[in-house]
C-alpha positions in Angstrom: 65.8 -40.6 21.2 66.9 -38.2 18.8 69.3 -39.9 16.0 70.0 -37.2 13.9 71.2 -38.0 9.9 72.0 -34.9 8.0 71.5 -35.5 4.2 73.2 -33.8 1.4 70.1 -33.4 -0.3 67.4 -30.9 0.8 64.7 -32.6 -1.2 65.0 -35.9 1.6 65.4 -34.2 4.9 62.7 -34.0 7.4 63.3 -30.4 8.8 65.9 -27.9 7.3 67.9 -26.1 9.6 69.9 -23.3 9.9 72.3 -23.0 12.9 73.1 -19.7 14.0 74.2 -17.9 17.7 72.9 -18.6 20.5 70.8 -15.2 21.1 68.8 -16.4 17.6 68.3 -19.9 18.1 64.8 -21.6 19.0 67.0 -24.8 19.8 70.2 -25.2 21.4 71.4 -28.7 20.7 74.2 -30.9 22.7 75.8 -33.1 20.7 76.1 -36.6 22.8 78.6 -39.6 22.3 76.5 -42.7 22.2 72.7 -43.7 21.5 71.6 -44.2 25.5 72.5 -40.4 26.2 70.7 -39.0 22.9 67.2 -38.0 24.8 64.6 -35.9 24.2 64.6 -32.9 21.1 68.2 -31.1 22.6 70.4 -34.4 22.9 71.2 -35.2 19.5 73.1 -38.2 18.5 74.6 -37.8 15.3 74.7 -41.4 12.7 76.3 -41.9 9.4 73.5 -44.1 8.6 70.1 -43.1 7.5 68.5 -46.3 8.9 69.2 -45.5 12.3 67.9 -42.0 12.2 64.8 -41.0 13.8 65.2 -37.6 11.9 67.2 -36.5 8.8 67.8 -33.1 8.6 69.6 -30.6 6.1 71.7 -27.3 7.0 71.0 -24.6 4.9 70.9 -20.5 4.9 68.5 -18.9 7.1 66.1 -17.9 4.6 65.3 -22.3 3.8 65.8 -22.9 7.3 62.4 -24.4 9.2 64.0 -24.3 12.3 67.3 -22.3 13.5 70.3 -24.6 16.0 72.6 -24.1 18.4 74.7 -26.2 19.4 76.1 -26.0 22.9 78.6 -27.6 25.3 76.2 -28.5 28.3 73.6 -31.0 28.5 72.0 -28.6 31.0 72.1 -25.6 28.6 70.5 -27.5 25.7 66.5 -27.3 25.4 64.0 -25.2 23.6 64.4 -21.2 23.8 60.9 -20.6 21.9 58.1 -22.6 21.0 58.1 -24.5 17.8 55.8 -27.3 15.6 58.9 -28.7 15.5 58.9 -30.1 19.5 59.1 -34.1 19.8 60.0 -34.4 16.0 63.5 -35.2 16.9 62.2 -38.2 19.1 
């Protein structure tokens, strides 16, 4: 499942992240509405707290970013566009 947490410090956050447009992104992300639909590294279910999270991650410029987002409208549409050392860290 991937609870996603994202921290206002840089220092605490698993993976940094940049999002950015579609055509650049290595992930496109859908954002789902409750923890049962959050699965895999594209369905992300965002939490307000840190215990629940299975990753924390921060949003910063391109430049920091370890991995650049997308976030999309389809659960279809959402999955990895290139390959990463990031796949399954999400889960």
């Amino acid at each position: 499942m991937a609870r996603i947490y994202q921290t206002t410090y840089m220092g605490e956050a698993h993976i940094r992240v940049a999002i950015v447009s579609r055509g650049d992104a290595d992930l496109l992300v859908h954002r789902v509405s409750s923890w049962g639909s959050a699965k895999g590294d594209a369905r992300w279910f965002i939490t307000r707290d840190k215990q629940d999270a299975s990753c924390w991650i921060f949003v910063t410029s391109l430049g920091m970013a370890d991995l650049k987002i997308c976030f999309v409208d389809s659960q279809g549409e959402a999955g990895w566009q290139k390959e990463s050392r990031y796949k399954g860290r999400f889960t």
